[in-house]
VMD Tcl script that builds the backbone (N, CA, C; Angstrom):
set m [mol new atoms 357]
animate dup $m
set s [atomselect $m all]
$s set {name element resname resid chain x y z} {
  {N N UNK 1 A 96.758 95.555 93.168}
  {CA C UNK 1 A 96.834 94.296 93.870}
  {C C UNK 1 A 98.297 93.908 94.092}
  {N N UNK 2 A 98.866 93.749 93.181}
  {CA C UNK 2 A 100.660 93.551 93.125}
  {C C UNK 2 A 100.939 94.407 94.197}
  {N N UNK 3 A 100.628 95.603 94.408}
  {CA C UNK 3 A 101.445 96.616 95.582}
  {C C UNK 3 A 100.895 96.622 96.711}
  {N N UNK 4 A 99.745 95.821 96.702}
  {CA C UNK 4 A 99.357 95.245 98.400}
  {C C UNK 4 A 99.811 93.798 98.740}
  {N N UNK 5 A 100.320 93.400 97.560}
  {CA C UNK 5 A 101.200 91.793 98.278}
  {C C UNK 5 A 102.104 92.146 97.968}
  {N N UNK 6 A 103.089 93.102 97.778}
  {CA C UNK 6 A 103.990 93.386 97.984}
  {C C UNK 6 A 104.435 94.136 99.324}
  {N N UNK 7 A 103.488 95.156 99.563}
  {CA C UNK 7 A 103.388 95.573 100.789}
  {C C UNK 7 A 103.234 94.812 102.263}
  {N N UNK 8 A 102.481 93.337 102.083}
  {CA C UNK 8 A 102.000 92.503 102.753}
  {C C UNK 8 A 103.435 91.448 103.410}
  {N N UNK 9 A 103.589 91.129 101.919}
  {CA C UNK 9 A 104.955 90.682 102.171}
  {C C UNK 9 A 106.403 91.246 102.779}
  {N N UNK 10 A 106.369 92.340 102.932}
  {CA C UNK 10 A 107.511 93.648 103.326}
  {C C UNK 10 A 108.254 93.287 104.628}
  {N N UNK 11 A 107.453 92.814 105.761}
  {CA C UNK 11 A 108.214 92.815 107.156}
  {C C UNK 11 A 109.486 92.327 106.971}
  {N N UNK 12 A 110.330 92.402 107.805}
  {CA C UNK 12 A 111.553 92.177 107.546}
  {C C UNK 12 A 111.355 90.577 108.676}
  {N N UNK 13 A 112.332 89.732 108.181}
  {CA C UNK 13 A 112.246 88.428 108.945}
  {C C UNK 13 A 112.266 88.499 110.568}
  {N N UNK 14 A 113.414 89.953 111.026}
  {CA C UNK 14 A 113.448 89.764 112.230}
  {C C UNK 14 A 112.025 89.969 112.708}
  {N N UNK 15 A 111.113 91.371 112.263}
  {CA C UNK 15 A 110.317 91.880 112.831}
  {C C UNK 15 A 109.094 90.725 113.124}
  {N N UNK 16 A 108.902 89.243 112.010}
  {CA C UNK 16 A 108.308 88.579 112.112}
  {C C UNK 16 A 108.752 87.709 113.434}
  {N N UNK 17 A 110.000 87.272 113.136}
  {CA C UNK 17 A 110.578 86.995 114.607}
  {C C UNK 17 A 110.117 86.863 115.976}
  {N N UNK 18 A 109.824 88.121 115.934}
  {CA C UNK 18 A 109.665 89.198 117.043}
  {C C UNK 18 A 108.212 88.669 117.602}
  {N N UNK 19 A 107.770 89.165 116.405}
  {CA C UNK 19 A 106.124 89.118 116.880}
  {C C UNK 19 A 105.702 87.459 116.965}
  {N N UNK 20 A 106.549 86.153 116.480}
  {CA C UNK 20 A 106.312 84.985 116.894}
  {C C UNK 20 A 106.944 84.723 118.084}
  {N N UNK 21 A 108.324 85.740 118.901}
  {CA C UNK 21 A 108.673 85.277 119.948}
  {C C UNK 21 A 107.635 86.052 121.154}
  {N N UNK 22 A 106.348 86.807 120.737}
  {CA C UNK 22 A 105.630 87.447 121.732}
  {C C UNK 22 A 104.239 86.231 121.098}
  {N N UNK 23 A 104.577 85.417 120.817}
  {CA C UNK 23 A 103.278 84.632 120.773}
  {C C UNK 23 A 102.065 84.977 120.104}
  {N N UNK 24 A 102.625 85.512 119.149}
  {CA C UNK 24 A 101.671 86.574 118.079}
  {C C UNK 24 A 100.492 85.654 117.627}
  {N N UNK 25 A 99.544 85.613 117.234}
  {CA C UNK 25 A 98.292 84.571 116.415}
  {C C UNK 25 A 98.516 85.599 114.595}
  {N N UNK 26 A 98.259 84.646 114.014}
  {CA C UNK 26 A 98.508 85.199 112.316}
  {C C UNK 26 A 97.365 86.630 112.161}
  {N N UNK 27 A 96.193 86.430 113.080}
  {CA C UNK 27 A 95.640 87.397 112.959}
  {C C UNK 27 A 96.408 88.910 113.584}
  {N N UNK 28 A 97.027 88.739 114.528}
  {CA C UNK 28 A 97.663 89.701 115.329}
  {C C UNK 28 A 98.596 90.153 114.088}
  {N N UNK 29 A 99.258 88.961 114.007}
  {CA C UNK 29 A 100.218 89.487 112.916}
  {C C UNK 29 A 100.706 90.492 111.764}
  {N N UNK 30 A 99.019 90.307 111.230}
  {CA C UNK 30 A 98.356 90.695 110.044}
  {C C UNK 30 A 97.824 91.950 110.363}
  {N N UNK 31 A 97.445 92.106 111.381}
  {CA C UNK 31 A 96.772 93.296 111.957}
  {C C UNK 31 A 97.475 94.139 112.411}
  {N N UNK 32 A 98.724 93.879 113.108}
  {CA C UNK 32 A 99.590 94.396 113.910}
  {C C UNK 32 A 101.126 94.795 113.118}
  {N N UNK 33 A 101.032 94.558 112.057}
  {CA C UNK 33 A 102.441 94.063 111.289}
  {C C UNK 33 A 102.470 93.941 110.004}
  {N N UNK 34 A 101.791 93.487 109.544}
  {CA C UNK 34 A 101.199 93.252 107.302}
  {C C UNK 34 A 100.691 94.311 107.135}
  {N N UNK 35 A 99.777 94.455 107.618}
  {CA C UNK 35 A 98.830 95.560 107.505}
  {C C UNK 35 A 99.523 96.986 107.422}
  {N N UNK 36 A 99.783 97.236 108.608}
  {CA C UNK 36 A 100.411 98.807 108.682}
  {C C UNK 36 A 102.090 98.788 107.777}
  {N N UNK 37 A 102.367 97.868 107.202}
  {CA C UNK 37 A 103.453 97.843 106.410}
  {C C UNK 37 A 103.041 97.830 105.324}
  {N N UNK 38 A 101.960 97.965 105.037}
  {CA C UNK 38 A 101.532 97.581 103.207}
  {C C UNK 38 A 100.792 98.864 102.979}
  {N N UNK 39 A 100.643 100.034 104.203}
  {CA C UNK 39 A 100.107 100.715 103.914}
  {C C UNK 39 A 100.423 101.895 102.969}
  {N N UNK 40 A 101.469 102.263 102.865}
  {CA C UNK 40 A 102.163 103.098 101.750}
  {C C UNK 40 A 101.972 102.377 100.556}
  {N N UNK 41 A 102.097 101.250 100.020}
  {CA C UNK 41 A 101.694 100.653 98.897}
  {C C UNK 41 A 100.627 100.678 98.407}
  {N N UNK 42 A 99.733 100.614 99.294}
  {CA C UNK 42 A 98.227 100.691 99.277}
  {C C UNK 42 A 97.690 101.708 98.764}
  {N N UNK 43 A 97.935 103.339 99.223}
  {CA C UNK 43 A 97.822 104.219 98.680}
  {C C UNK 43 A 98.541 104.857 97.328}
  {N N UNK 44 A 99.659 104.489 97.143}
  {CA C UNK 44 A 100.192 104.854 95.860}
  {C C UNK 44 A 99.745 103.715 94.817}
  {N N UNK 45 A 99.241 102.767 95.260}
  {CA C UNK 45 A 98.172 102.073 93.969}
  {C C UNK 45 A 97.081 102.514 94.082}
  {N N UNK 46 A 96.164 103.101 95.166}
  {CA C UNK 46 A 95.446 103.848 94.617}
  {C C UNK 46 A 94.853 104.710 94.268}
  {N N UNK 47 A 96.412 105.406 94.127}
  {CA C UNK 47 A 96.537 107.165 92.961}
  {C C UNK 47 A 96.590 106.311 91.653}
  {N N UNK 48 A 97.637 105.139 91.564}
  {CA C UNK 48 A 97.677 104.823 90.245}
  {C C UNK 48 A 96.266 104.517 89.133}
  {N N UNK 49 A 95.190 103.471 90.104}
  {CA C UNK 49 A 94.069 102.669 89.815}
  {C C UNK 49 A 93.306 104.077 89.484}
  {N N UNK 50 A 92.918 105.371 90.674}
  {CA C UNK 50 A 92.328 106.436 90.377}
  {C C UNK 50 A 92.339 106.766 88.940}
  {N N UNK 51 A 93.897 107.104 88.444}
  {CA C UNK 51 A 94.140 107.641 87.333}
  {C C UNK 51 A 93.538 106.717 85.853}
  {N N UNK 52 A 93.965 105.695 86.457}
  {CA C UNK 52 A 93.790 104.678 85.151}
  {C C UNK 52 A 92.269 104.384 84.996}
  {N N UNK 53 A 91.136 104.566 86.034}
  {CA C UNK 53 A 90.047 104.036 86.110}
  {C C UNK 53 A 89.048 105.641 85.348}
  {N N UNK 54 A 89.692 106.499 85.710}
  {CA C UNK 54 A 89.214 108.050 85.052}
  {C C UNK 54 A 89.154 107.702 83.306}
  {N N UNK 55 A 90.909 107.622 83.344}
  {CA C UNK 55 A 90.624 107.569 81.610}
  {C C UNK 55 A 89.773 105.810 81.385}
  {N N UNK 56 A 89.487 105.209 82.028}
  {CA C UNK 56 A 89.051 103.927 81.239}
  {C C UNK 56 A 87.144 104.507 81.218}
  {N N UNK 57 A 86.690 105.553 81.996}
  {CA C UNK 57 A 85.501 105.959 82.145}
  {C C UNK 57 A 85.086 106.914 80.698}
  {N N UNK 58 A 86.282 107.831 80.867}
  {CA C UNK 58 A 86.299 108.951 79.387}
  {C C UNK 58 A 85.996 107.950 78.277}
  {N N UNK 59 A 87.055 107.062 78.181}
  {CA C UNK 59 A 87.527 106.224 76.640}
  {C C UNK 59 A 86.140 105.499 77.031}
  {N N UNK 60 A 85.243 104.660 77.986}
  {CA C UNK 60 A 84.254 103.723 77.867}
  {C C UNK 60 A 82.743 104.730 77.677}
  {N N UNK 61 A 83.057 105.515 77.408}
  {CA C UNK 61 A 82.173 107.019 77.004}
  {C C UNK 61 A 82.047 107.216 75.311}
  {N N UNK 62 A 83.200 107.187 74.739}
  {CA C UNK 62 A 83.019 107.106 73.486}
  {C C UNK 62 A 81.966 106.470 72.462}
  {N N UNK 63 A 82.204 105.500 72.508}
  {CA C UNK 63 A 81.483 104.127 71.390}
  {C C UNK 63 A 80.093 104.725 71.732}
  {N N UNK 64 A 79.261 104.565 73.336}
  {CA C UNK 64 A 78.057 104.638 73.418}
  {C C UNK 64 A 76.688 105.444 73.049}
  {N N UNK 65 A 77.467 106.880 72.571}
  {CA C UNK 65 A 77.034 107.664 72.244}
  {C C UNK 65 A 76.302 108.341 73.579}
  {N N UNK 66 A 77.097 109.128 74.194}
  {CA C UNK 66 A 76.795 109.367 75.271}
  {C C UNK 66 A 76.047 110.759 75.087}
  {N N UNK 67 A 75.222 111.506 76.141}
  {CA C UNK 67 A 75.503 112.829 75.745}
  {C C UNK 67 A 75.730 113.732 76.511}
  {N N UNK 68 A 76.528 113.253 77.880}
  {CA C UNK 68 A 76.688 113.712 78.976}
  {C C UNK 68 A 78.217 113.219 79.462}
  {N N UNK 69 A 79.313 113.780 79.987}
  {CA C UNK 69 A 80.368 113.418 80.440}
  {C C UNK 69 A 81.759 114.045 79.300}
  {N N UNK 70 A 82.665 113.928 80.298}
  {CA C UNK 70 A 83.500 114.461 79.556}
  {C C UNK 70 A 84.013 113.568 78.191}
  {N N UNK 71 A 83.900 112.059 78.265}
  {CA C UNK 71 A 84.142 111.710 77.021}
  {C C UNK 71 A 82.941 112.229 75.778}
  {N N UNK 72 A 82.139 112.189 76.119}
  {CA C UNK 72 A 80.892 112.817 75.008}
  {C C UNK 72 A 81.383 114.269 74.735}
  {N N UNK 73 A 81.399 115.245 75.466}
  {CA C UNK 73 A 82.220 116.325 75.594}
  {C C UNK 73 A 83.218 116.028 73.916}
  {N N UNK 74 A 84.425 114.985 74.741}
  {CA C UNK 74 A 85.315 115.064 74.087}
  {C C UNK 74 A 84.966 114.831 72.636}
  {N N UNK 75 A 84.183 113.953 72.534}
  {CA C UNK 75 A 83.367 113.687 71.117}
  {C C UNK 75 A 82.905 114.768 69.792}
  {N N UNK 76 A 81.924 115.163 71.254}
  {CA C UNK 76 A 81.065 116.591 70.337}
  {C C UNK 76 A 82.622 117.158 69.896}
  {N N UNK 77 A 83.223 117.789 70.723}
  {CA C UNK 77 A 83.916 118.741 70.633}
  {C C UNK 77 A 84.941 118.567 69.062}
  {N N UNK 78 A 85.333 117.173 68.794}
  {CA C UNK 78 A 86.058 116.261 67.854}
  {C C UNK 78 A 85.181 116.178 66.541}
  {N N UNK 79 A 83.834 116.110 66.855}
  {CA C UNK 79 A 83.178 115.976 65.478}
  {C C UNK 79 A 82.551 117.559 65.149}
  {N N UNK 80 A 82.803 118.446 65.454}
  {CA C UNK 80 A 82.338 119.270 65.191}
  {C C UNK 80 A 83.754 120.708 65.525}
  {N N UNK 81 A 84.716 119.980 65.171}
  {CA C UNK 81 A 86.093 120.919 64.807}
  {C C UNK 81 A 85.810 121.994 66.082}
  {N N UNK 82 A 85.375 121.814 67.758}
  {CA C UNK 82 A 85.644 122.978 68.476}
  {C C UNK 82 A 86.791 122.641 69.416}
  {N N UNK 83 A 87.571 123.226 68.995}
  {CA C UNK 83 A 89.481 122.756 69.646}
  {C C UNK 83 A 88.640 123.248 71.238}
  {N N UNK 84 A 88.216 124.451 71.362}
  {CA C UNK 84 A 87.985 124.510 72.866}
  {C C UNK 84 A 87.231 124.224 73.755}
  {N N UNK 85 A 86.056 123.091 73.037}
  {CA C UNK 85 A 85.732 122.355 73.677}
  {C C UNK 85 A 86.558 121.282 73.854}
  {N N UNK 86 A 87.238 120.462 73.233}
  {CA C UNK 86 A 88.221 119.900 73.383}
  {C C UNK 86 A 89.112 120.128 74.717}
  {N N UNK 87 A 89.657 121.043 74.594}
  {CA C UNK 87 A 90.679 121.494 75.447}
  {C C UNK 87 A 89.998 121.754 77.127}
  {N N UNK 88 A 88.564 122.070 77.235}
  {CA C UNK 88 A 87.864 122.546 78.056}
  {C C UNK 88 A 87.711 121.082 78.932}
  {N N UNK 89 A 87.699 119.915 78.095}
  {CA C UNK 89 A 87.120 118.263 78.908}
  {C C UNK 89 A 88.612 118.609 79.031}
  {N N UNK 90 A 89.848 118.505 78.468}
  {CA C UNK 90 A 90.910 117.591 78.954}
  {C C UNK 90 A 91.401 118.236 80.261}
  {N N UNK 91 A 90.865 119.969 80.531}
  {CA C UNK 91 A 91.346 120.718 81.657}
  {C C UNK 91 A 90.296 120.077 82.972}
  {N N UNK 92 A 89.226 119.509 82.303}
  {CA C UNK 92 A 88.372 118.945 83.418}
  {C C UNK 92 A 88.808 117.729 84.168}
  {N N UNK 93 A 89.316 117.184 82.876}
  {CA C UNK 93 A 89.433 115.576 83.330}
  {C C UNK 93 A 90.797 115.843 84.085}
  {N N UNK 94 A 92.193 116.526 83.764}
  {CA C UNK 94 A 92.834 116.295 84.583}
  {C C UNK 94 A 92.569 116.959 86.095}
  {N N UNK 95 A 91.501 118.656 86.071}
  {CA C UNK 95 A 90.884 118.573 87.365}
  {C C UNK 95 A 90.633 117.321 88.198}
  {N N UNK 96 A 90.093 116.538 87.855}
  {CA C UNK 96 A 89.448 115.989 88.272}
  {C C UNK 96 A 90.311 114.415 89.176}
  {N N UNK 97 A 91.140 114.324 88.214}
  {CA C UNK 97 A 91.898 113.035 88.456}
  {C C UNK 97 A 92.940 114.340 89.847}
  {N N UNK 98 A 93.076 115.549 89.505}
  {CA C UNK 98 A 94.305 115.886 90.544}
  {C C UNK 98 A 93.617 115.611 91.765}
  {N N UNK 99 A 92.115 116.119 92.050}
  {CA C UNK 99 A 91.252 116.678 93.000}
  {C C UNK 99 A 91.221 114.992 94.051}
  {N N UNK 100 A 90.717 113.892 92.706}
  {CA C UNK 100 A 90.386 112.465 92.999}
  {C C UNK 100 A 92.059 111.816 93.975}
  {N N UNK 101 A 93.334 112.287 93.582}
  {CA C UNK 101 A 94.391 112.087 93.958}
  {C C UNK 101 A 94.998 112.812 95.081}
  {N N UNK 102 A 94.506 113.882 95.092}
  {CA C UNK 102 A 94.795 114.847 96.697}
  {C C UNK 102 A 94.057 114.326 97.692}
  {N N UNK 103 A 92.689 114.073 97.448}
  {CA C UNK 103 A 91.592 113.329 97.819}
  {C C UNK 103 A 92.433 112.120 98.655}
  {N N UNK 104 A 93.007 110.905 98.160}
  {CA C UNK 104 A 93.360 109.724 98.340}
  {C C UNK 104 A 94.811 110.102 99.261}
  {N N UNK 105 A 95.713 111.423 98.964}
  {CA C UNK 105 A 96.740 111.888 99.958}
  {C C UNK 105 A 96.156 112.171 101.057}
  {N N UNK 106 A 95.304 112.928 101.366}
  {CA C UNK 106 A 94.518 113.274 102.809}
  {C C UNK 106 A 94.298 112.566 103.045}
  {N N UNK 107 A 93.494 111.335 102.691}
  {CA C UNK 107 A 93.021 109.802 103.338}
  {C C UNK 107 A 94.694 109.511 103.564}
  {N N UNK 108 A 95.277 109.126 103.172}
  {CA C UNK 108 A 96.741 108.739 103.143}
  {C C UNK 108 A 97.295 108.864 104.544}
  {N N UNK 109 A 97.741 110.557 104.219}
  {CA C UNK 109 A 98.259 111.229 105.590}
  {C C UNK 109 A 97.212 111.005 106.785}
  {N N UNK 110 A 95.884 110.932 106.851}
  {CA C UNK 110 A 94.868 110.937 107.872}
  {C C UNK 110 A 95.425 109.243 108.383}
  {N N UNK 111 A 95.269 108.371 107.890}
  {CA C UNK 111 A 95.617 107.046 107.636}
  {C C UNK 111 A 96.793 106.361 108.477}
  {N N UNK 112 A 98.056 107.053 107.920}
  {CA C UNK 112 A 99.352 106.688 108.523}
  {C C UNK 112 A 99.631 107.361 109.744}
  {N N UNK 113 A 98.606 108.649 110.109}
  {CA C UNK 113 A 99.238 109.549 111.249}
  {C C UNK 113 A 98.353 108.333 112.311}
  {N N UNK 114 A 96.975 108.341 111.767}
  {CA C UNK 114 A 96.604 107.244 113.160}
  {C C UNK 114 A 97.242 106.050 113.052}
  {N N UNK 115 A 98.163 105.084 112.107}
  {CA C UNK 115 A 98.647 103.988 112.745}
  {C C UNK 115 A 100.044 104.520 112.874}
  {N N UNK 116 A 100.420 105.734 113.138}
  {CA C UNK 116 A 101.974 106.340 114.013}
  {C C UNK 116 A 102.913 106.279 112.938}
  {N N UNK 117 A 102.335 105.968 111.594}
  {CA C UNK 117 A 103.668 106.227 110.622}
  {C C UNK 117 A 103.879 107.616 110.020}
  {N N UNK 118 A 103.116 108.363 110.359}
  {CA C UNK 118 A 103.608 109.870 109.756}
  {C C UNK 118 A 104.844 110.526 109.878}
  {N N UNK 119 A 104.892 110.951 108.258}
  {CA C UNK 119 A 106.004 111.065 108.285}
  {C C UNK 119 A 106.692 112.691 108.696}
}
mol reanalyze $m
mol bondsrecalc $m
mol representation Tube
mol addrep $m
């Protein structure tokens, strides 16, 4: 959230300027100008949220006694001394978060090339 009102907020004064000396409406504005400036922010929060929302799924896996997922995984694997099961969830989970994050770059790049910011 912070890195989409930060992003939101970004135009530079002239560029606002600009778009009030073409008689802009706040919607135009926003649409035409906030928007496609907040868009790089947008996506690198959410590689960040991706990452952080993975492990809050693993760790909210624990307590319940699950018996399916990589935190249960991680469990069994912990109460029953098998290091390679262990090692087998953590190669998954970071699969998974890379796959979930390349994922969100292609949306990204797909994203910025149609509003002309590609880089």
């Amino acid at each position: 959230v912070v890195g989409m009102v930060t992003g939101l907020r970004s135009p530079d004064r002239m560029q606002l300027d600009q778009m009030r000396t073409w008689n802009a409406s706040a919607r135009q504005v926003f649409w035409r100008l906030r928007l496609p400036s907040s868009a790089p922010l947008l996506f690198a929060s959410l590689k960040i949220a991706v990452s952080a929302s993975l492990v809050g799924a693993i760790v909210g896996e624990l307590p319940t006694g699950a018996v399916a997922g990589l935190g249960a995984r991680l469990l069994a694997g912990s109460y029953y001394g098998q290091t390679v099961q262990i090692w087998a969830a953590l190669i998954m989970a970071a699969a998974l978060a890379g796959l979930l994050i390349a994922a969100i770059g292609i949306l990204q790049r797909v994203t910025l090339r149609r509003m002309g910011m590609a880089r």
